[in-house]
C-alpha positions in Angstrom: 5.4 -22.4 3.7 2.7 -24.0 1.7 2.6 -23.3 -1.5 -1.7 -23.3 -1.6 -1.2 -20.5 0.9 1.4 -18.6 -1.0 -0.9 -18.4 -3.6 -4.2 -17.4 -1.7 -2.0 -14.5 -0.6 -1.3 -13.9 -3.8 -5.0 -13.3 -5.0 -5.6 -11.3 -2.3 -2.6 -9.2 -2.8 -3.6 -8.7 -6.6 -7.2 -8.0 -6.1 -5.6 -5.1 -3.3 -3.5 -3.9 -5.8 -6.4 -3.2 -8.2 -8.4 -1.9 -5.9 -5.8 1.0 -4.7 -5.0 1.9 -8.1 -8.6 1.9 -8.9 -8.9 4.1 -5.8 -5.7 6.7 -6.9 -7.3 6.9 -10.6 -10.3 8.2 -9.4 -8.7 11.9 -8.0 -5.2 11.2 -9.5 -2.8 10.2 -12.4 0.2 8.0 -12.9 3.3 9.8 -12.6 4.7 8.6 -15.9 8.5 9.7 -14.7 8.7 7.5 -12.0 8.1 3.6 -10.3 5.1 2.0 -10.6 3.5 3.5 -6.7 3.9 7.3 -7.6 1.1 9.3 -8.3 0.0 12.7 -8.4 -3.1 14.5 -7.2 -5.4 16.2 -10.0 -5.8 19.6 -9.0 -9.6 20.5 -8.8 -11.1 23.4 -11.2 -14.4 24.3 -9.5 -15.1 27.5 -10.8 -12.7 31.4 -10.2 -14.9 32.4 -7.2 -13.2 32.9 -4.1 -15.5 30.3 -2.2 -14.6 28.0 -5.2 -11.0 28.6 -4.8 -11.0 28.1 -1.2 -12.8 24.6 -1.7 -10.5 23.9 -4.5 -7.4 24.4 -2.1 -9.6 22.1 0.7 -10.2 19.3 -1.8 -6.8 19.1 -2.9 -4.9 19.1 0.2 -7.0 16.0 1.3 -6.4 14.5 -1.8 -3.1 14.5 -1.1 -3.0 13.3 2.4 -4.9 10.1 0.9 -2.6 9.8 -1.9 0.1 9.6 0.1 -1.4 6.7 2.4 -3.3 5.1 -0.7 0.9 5.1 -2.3 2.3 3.4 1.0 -0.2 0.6 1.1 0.2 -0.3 -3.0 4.2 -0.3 -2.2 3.4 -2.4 0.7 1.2 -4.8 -1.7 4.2 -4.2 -4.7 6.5 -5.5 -2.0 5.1 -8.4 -0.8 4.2 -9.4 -4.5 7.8 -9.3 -5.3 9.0 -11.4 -2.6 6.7 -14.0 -3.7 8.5 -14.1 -6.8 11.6 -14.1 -5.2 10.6 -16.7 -3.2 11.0 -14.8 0.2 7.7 -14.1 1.3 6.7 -15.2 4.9 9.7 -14.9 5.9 10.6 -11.7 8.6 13.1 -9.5 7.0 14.7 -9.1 10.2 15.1 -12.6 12.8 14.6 -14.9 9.3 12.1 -16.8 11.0 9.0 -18.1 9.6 5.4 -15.2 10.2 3.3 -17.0 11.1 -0.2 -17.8 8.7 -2.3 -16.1 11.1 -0.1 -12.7 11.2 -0.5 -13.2 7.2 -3.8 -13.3 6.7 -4.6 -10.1 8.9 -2.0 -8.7 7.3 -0.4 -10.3 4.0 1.9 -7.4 3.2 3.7 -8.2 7.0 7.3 -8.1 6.4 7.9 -9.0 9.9 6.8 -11.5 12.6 4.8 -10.8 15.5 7.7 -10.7 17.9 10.0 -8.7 15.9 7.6 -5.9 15.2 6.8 -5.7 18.8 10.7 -5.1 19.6 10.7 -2.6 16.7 7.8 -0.6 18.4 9.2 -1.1 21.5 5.7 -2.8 22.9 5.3 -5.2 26.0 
């Protein structure tokens, strides 16, 4: 894989990271017991009314539904950066094969190519 690539991925993959993080600070906090993806919804105080209470409830429970998908995509990001530095990225984790540049740049955290995913979703 060329290396000019490699490293336009990279910047993309960097500037993705930052931008989910930037995305989990704004309604959450770093767990600071665990890895570097886990964090943990702030709890709203709106007021002690029961209207207040009830939106307090609402607004936390879909915090935590986009926590939890803002968390998968900056391990997805984490994980791609780190096979960079192992020197493994591009390649599908299950055939070996090359993924091809195309796959890669609609989706640089692919782990797997094209016809491999397909098998694992069972598609056509």
């Amino acid at each position: 894989m060329d290396s000019s690539f490699v490293e336009e991925m990279k910047a993309l993959l960097v500037d993705e990271k930052a931008k989910l993080e930037t995305e989990l600070n704004r309604f959450s906090h770093r767990n600071p017991k665990a890895v570097e993806a886990d964090f943990d919804a702030n709890f709203p105080n709106l007021g002690d009314k029961e209207d207040e209470n009830a939106s307090e409830v609402a607004t936390y429970s879909d915090n935590l539904s986009l926590e939890d998908e803002l968390e998968k995509q900056l391990r997805d990001v984490l994980s791609a950066l780190k096979s960079m530095d192992q020197g493994s990225y591009g390649i599908c984790k299950y055939c070996k094969q090359e993924i091809s540049e195309a796959r890669l740049r609609a989706r640089p955290t692919s782990s797997s190519c094209i016809d491999c995913k397909k098998t694992l979703t069972q598609e056509a």
